[in-house]
VEXDREN-2710 file (C-alpha; in Angstrom, 1 decimal):
% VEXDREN-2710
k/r/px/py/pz
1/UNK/-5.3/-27.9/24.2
2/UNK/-6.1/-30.8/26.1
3/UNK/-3.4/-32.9/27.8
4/UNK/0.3/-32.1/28.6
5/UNK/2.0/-29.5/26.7
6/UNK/4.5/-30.6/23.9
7/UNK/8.3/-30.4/25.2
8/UNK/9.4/-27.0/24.7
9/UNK/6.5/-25.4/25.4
10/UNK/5.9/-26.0/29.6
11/UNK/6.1/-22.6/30.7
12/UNK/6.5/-20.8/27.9
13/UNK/6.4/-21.4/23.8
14/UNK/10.9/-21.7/23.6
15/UNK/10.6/-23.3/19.9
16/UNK/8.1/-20.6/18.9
17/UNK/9.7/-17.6/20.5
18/UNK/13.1/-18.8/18.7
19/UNK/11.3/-18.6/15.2
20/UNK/10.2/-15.4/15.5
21/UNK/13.4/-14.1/17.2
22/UNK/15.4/-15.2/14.0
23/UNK/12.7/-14.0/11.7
24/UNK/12.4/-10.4/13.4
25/UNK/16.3/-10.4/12.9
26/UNK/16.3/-10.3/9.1
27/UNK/12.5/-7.5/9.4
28/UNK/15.2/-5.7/11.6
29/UNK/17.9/-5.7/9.1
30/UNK/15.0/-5.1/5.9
31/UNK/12.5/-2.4/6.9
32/UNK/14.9/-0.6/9.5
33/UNK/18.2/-0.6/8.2
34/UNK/18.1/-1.1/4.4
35/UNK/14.6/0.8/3.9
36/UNK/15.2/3.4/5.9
37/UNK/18.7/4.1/5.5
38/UNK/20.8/1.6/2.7
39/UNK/17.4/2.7/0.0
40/UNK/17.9/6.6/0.3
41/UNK/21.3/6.2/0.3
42/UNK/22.3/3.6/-2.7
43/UNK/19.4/4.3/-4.6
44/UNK/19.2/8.5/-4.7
45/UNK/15.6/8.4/-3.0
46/UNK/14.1/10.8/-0.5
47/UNK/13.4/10.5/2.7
48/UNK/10.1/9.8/2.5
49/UNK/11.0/6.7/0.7
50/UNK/11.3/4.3/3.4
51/UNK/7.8/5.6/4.2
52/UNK/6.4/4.5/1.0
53/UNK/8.0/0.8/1.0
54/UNK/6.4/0.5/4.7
55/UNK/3.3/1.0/3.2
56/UNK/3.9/-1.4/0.3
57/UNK/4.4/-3.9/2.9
58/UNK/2.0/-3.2/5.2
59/UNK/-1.1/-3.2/2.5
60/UNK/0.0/-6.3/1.7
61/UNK/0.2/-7.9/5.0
62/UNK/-3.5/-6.1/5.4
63/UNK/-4.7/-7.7/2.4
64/UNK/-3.4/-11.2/3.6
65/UNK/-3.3/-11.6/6.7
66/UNK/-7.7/-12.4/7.6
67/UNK/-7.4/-14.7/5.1
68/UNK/-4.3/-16.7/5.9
69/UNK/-5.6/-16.5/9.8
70/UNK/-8.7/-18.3/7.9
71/UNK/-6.4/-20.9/6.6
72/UNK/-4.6/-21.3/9.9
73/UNK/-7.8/-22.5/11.4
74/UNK/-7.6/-25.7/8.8
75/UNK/-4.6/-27.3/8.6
76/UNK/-1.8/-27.4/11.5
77/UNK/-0.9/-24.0/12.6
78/UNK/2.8/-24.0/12.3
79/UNK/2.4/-24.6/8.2
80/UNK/1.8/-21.2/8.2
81/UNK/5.1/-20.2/9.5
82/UNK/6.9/-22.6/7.1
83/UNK/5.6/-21.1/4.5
84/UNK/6.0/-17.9/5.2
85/UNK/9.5/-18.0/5.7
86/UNK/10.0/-20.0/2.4
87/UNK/8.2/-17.2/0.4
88/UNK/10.3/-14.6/2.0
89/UNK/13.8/-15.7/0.7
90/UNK/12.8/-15.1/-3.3
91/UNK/11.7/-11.7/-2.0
92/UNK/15.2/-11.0/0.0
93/UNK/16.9/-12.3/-3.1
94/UNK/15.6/-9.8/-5.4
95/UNK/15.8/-6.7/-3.0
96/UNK/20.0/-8.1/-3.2
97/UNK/20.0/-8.6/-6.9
98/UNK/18.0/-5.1/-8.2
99/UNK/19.1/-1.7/-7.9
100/UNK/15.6/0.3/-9.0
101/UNK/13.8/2.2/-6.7
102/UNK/10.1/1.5/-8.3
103/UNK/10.9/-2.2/-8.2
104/UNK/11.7/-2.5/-4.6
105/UNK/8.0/-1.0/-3.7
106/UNK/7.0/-4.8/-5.5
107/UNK/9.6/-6.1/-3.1
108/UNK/8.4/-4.9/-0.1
109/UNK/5.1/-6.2/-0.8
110/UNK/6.3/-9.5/-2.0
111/UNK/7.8/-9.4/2.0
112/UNK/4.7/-8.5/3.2
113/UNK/2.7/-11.5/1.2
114/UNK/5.0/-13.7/3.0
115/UNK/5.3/-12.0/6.6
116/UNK/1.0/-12.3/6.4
117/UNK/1.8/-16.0/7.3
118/UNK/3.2/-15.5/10.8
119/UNK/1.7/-14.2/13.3
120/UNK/-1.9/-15.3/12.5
121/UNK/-0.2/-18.8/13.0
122/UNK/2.1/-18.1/15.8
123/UNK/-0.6/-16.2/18.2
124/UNK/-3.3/-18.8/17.4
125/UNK/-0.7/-21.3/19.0
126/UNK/-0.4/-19.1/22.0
127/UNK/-4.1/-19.5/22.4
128/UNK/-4.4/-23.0/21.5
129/UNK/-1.9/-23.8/23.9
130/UNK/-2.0/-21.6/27.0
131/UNK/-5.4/-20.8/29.1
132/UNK/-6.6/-16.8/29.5
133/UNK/-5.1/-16.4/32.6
134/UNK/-1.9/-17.0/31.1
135/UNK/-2.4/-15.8/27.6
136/UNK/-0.7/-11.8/28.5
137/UNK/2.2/-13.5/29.8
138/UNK/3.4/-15.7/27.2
139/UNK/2.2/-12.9/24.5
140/UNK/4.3/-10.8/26.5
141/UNK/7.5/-13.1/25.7
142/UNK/6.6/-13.8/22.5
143/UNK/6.6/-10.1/21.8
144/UNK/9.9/-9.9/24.0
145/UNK/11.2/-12.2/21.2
146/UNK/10.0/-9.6/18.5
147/UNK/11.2/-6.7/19.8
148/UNK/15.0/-8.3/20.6
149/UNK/15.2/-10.0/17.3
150/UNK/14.3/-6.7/15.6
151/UNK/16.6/-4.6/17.6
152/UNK/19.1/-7.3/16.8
153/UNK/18.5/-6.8/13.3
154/UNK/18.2/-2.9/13.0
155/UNK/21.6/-2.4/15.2
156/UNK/23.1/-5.4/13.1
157/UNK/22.2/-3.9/9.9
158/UNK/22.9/-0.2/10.6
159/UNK/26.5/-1.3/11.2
160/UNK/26.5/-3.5/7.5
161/UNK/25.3/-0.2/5.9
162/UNK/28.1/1.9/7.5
163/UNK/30.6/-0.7/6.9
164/UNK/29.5/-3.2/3.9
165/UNK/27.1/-3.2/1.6
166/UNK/24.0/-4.5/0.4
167/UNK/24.8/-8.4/-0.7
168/UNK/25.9/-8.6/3.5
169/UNK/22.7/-6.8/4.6
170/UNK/20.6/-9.1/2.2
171/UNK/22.2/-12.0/3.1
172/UNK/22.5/-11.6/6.5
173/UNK/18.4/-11.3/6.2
174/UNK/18.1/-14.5/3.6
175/UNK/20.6/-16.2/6.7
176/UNK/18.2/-15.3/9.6
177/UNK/15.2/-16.8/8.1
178/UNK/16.6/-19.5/6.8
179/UNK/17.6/-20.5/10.8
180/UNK/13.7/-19.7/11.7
181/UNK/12.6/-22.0/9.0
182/UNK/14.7/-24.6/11.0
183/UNK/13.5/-23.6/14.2
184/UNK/9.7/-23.8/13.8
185/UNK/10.8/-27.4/11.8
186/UNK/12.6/-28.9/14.3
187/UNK/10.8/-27.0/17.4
188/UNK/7.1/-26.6/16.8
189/UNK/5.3/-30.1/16.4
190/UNK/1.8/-31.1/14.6
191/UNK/-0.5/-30.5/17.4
192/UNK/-4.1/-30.7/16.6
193/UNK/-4.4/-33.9/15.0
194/UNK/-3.2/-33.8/11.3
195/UNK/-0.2/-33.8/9.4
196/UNK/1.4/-30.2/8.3
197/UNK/-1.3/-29.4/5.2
198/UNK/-3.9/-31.8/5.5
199/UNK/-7.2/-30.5/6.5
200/UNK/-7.5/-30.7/10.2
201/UNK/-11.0/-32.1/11.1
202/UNK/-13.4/-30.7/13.8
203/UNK/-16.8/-30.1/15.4
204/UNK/-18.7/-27.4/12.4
205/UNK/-17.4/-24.4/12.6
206/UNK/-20.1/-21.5/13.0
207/UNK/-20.4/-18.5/10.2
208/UNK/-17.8/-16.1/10.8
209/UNK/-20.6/-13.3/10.9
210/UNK/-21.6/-14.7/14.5
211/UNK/-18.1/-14.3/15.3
212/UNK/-17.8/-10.9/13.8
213/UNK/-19.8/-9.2/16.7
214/UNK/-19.8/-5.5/17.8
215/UNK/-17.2/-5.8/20.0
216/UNK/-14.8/-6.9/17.8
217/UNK/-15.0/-4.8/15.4
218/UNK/-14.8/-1.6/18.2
219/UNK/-11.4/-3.3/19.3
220/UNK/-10.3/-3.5/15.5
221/UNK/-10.5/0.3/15.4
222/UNK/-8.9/0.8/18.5
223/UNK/-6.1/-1.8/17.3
224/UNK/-5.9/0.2/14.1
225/UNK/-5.9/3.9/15.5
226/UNK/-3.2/2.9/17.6
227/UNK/-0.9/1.1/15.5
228/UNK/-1.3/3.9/12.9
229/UNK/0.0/6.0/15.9
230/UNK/2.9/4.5/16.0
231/UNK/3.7/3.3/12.8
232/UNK/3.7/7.0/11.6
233/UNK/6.9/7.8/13.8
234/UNK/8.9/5.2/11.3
235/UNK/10.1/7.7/8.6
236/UNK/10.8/10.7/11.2
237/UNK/13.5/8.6/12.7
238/UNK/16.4/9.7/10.2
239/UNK/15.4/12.9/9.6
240/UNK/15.1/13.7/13.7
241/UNK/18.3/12.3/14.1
242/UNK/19.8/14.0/11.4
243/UNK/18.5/17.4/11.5
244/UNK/17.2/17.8/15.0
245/UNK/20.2/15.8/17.0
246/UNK/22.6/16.1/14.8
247/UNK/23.4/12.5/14.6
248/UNK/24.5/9.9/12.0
249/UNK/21.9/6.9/11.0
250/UNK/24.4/4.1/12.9
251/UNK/24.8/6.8/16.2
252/UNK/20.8/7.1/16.4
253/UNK/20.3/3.2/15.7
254/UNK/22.9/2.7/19.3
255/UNK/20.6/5.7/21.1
256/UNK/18.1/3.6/20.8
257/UNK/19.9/0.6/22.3
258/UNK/18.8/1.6/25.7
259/UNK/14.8/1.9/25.2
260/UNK/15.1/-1.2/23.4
261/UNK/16.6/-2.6/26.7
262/UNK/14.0/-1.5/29.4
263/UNK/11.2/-2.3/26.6
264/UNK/12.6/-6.0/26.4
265/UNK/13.0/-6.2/30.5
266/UNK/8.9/-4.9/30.2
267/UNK/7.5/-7.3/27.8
268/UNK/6.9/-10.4/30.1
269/UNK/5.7/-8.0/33.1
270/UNK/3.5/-5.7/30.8
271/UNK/1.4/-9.1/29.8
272/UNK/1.3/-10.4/33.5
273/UNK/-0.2/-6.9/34.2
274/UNK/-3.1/-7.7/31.2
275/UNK/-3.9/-11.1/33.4
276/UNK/-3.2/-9.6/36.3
277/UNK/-5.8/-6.3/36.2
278/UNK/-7.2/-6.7/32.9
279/UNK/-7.0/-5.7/29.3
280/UNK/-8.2/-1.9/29.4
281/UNK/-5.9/-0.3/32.3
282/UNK/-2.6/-1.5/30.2
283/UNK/-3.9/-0.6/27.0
284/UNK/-4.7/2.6/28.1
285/UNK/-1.9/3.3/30.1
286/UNK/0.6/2.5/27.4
287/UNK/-1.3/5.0/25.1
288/UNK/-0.3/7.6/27.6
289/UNK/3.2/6.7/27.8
290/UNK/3.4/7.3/23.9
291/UNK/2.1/10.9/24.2
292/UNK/4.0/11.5/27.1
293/UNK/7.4/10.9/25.3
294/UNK/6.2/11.7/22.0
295/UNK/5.4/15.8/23.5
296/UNK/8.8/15.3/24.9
297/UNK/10.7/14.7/21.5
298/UNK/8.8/17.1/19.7
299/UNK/10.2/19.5/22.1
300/UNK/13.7/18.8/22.4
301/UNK/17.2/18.8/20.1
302/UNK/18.8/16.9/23.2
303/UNK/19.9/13.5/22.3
304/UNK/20.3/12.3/26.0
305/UNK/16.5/13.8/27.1
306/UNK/15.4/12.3/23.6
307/UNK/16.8/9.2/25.0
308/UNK/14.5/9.5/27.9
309/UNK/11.8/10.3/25.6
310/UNK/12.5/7.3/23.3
311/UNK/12.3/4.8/26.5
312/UNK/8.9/6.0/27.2
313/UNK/7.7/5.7/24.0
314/UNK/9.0/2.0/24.2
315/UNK/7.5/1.3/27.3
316/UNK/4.3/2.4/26.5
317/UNK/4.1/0.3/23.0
318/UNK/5.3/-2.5/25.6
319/UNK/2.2/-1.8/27.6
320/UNK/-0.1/-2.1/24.4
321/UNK/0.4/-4.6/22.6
322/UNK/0.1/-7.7/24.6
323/UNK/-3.2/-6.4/26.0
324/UNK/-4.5/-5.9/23.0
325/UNK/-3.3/-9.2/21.5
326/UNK/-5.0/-10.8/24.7
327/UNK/-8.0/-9.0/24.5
328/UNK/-8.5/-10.6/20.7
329/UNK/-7.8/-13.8/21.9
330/UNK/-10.3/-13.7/24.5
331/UNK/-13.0/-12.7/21.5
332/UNK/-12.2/-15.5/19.3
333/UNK/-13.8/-18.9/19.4
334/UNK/-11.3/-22.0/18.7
335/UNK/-12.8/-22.5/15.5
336/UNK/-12.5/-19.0/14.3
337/UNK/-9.3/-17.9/16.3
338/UNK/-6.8/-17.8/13.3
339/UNK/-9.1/-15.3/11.4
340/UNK/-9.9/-13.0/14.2
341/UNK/-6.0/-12.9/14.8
342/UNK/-5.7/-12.5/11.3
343/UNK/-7.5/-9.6/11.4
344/UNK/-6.4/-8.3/14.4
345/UNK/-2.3/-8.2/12.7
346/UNK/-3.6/-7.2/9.5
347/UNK/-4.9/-3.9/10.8
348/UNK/-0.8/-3.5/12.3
349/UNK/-0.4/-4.5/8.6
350/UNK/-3.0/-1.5/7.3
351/UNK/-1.3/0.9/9.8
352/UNK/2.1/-0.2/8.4
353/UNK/0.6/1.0/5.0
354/UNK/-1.4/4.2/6.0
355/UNK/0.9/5.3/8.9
356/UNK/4.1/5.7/7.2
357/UNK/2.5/7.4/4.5
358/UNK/0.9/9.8/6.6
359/UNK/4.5/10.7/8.6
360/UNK/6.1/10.6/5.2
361/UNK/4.2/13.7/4.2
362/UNK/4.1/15.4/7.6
363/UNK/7.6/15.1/8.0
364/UNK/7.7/16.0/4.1
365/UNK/5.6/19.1/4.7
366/UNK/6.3/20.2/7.9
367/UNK/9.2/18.5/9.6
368/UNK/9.7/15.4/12.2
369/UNK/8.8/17.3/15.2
370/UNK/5.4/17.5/13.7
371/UNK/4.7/13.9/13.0
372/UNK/5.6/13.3/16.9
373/UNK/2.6/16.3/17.0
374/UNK/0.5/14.1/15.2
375/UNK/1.3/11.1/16.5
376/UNK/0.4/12.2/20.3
377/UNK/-2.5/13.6/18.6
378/UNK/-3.9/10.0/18.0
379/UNK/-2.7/8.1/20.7
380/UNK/-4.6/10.7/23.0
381/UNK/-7.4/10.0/21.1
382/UNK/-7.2/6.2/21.2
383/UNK/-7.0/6.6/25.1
384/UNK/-10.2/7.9/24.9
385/UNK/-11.6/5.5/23.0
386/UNK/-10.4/2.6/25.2
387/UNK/-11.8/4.2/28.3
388/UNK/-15.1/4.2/26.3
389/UNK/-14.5/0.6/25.1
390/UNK/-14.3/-0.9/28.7
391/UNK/-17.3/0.0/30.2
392/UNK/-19.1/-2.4/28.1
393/UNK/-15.9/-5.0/29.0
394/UNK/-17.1/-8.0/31.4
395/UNK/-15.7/-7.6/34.4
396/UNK/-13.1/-9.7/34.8
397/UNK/-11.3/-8.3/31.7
398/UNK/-11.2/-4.7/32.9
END
């Protein structure tokens, strides 16, 4: 963006980061505390249940997300976010009102219709507004953002669950995106020249096959083995703790606290690393942090070593993701950027819908100490595939 940044955004994106922090909150609350835990419990279900409405939401953000990225790219990007949050709150409302099982899997996707809106819009700001050298730094905090306001959520609903019930954990959720709705309002200004859903008028764009280049598509497979990597560790969590530990839902959630912690205090560092020395060597790296830890917890009924374990795991998804995020951004053209985003979040979506469904039945058949298995499986084999990837990287994104 040419010119001087709007206020708020100087050094890093404040008004955005604030939006998403609220917004992670009430994901936090939703597909940690209340699908993973309040659904099995209130509603008689298995434990594989939380897998299944993961994957409800996920194949909905998958199916969403490229084109809302498209529509991103034509109008003023924080639309996106406004409407996104508004189309959450009906879903909220009905996951608070119904007690059915069958109907929350509509639920979930209904949230994941309305999540696709986000980060398509909030990443192509980062690119709009910051230049590549900076790009893995403020992704880095936007992700910070993510990762507190989820943790915030999670640790805030587990104690609802334990100690209310669900019209507090629903609207405590329906609360925290009603505050990011006024954030990116108040915070996030029309930028490129429009008003908030008028078309926003440019040089001609190019066909988005021209955009759609080798390249990109190797990086969406890379983007997609990973994520499925990790999102497959989502239903293990209660059963682990449970069965393996020994530990209650609520006791596991505060466990956690402390890899939430360092991965918060890596997030800003772990982008300045993807400007600093490239794209490839953090990816990587990170990917060998998650078998590392995941060996370790497949091995262990400790909860203090599984502790340990967990914090590496952390740190190596810290590592990842604002690489990979950067690495899109550097592929995508300014006419095109909201799609390729798009893309790039709905394959986290697709891994949302395929991953938990694959460590649903693992842990299903076989236990959670086999999904870790699994999961270390993949991300070895997505190291691989990055080390192959970055030969053919220019240089100066190594």
């Amino acid at each position: 963006m040419d010119g001087s940044l709007p206020p708020g955004f100087r050094r890093y994106p404040l008004p955005l980061a604030l939006a998403i922090l609220l917004v992670q909150g009430a994901l936090g609350i939703i597909l940690f505390a209340a699908f993973q835990e309040w659904v099995p419990r209130e509603l008689d279900t298995s434990d594989a249940w939380g897998g299944y409405l993961l994957a409800a939401y996920g194949a909905a953000r998958f199916l969403l997300e490229t084109p809302t990225g498209a529509l991103a790219d034509r109008v003023e990007r924080r639309a996106g976010l406004l409407f996104g949050f508004l189309l959450m709150l009906p879903a909220i409302a009905l996951m608070g009102a119904v007690r059915d099982a069958r109907a929350y899997l509509a639920f979930a996707a209904m949230l994941g219709a309305a999540t696709a809106f986000l980060w398509p819009a909030a990443y192509a700001i980062a690119a709009d507004l910051y230049p590549v050298d900076r790009r893995g730094k403020v992704i880095g905090f936007l992700n910070l953002a993510q990762l507190a306001g989820f943790g915030i959520g999670a640790l805030g609903g587990a104690f609802i669950v334990d100690h209310a019930g669900g019209r507090e954990l629903f609207g405590a959720a329906a609360v925290s995106v009603g505050l990011a709705f006024a954030a990116a309002l108040l915070g996030i200004p029309n930028y490129r020249g429009g008003s908030l859903f008028r078309r926003v008028d440019g040089p001609a764009r190019p066909p988005l096959r021209a955009v759609l280049t080798g390249r990109v598509a190797a990086l969406a497979g890379l983007i997609l083995l990973a994520s499925i990597a990790l999102a497959m560790l989502v239903p293990a969590i209660r059963p682990y703790g449970e069965r393996e530990l020994g530990v209650t839902f609520s006791r596991l959630t505060l466990a956690l606290v402390p890899a939430v912690a360092v991965g918060a205090l890596l997030y800003i560092p772990a982008g300045d690393l993807a400007d600093r020395f490239g794209r490839w060597k953090p990816f990587a790296a990170g990917q060998l942090c998650l078998v590392a830890g995941l060996l370790v917890l497949a091995a262990t009924a400790s909860l203090p070593v599984a502790m340990g374990a967990a914090t590496l795991v952390f740190a190596g998804n810290v590592l990842t993701v604002p690489a990979w995020n950067a690495a899109v951004m550097d592929l995508a053209p300014e006419s095109h950027r909201g799609t390729l985003i798009g893309l790039s979040v709905a394959l986290s979506g697709l891994a949302l819908a395929l991953g938990p469904a694959l460590g649903g039945f693992v842990v299903g058949r076989w236990g959670a100490e086999a999904a870790f298995l699994v999961s270390a499986l993949l991300a070895a084999l997505a190291t691989s595939a990055i080390a192959a990837y970055a030969r053919g990287a220019p240089p100066a994104r190594r």
